[in-house]
N, C-alpha and C positions, 0 to 999 in steps of 0.2 A: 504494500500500500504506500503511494510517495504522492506528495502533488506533484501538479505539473503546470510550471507555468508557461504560458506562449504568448510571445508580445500580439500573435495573430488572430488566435483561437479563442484565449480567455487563459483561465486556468480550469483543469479537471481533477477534481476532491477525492479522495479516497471509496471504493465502495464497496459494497458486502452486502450479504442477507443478512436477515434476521437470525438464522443460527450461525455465520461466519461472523457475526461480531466481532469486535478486538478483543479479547477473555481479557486483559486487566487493563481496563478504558483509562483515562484520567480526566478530571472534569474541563470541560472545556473542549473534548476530542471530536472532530465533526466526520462525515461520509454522509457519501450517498449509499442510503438502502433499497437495495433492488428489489425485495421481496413487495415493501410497500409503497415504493414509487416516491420517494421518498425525503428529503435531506433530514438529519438526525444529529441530535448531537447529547454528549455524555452530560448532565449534572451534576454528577460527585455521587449521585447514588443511584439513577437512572437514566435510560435513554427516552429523550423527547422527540417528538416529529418538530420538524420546519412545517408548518401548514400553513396554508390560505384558508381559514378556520371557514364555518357556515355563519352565513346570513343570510337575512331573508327581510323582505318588507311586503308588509298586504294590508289590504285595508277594506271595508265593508261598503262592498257595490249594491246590495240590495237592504231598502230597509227591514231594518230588525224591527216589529212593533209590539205592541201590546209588553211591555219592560211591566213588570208590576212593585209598586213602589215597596219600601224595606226589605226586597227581597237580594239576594245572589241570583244575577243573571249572568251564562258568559255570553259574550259576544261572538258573533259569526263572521270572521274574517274572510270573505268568498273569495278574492281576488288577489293575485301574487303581480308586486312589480319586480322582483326578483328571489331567487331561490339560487343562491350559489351549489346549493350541496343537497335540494331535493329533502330539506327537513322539516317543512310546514305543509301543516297538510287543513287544506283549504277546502276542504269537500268534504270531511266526516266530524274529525274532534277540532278541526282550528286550534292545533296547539303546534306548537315546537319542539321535535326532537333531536336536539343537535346531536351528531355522532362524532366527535371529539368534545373530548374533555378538558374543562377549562371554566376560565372567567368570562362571563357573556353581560355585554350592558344590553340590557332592554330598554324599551320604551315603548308605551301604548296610551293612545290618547282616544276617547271616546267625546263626539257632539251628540247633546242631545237637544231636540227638538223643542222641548214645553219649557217653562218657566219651574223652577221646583226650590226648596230650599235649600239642596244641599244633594250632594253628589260624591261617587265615591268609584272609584278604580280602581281595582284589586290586581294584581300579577300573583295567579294562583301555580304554587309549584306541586307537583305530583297530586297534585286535589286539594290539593288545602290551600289556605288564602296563608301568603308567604311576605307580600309588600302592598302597601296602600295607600293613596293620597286622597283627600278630598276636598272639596269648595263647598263653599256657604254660598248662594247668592240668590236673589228673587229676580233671576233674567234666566233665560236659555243659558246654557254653558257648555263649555268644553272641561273637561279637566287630564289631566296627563297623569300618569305618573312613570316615575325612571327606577333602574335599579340596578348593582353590579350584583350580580347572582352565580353561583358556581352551578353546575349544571356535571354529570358525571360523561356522560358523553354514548352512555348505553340506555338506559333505563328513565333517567328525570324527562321529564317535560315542564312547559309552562301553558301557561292559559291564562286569558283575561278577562274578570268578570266586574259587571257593573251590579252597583248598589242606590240606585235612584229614588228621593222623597216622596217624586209622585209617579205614578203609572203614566208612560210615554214611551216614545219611539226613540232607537237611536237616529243619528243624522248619518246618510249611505254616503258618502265621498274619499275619495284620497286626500282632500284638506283636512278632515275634520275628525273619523275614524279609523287609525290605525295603527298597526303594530308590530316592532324592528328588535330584532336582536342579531348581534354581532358578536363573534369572538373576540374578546382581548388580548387574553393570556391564553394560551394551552396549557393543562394543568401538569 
């Protein structure tokens, strides 16, 4: 394994499968791994991928109505403006399952339609209500809320559910309801 630099080419990095690893790495030791397609590099106690992590963004093209007010409603995000890695799924549960794992910042904002006191946006992880923001206001509103969430990269998902004072509709647009997560870190 050597590099190889070339003022013409570039350089070409070391590379190996998954079971030719280096047996005694040192942190900081890079290749390319064949097995996963891959760039990799040693931490001091494990191997990490180099990824272009999953993201996605969608946002709700038809309206959702009939919300009933103090309830857990989620929201139905129909529509994908992108899907890097094919982990939202936009046609059955509207959730996110990224397949690497890591740090993911979210963000999901819901419009709604009617005038209400108060409003609430939930980022539900594996079923449970996980992060939440909400507004007070006596006007129509939007509310967002944001979150850095670790996500395991097999198994978690996310989901977002609205909690509205009064029984209303959400608002169907790309301005107004939708919802983004990106990789940060890989864990």
């Amino acid at each position: 394994m050597s590099l190889i630099l070339d003022g013409t080419n570039g350089e070409t990095l070391p590379s190996w499968t998954t079971a030719t690893r280096p047996a005694s790495p040192v942190a900081g030791q890079q290749g390319f791994n064949t097995t996963i397609g891959a760039m990799e590099s040693y931490n001091g106690s494990a191997w990490q991928q180099f990824t272009n992590g999953p993201a996605f963004s969608a946002y709700q093209s038809s309206a959702q109505t009939g919300l009933t007010a103090n309830t857990y409603t989620k929201v139905q995000f129909q529509t994908k403006e992108f899907d890097t890695a094919s982990c939202f799924d936009a046609t059955t549960n509207y959730r996110f399952t990224p397949t690497v794992a890591g740090y993911y910042q979210v963000t999901a904002q819901v419009g709604f339609n009617t005038a209400m006191n108060y409003g609430v946006v939930s980022i539900y992880k594996n079923g449970s209500n996980f992060k939440a923001t909400s507004a007070q206001q006596t006007y129509a509103l939007s509310v967002i809320c944001n979150s850095l969430i670790y996500l395991n990269g097999s198994t978690d998902y996310i989901e977002i559910y609205v909690y509205p004072s009064a029984t209303l509709s959400v608002v169907a647009n790309s301005q107004s309801t939708f919802f983004q997560a990106s990789l940060v870190r890989a864990a």
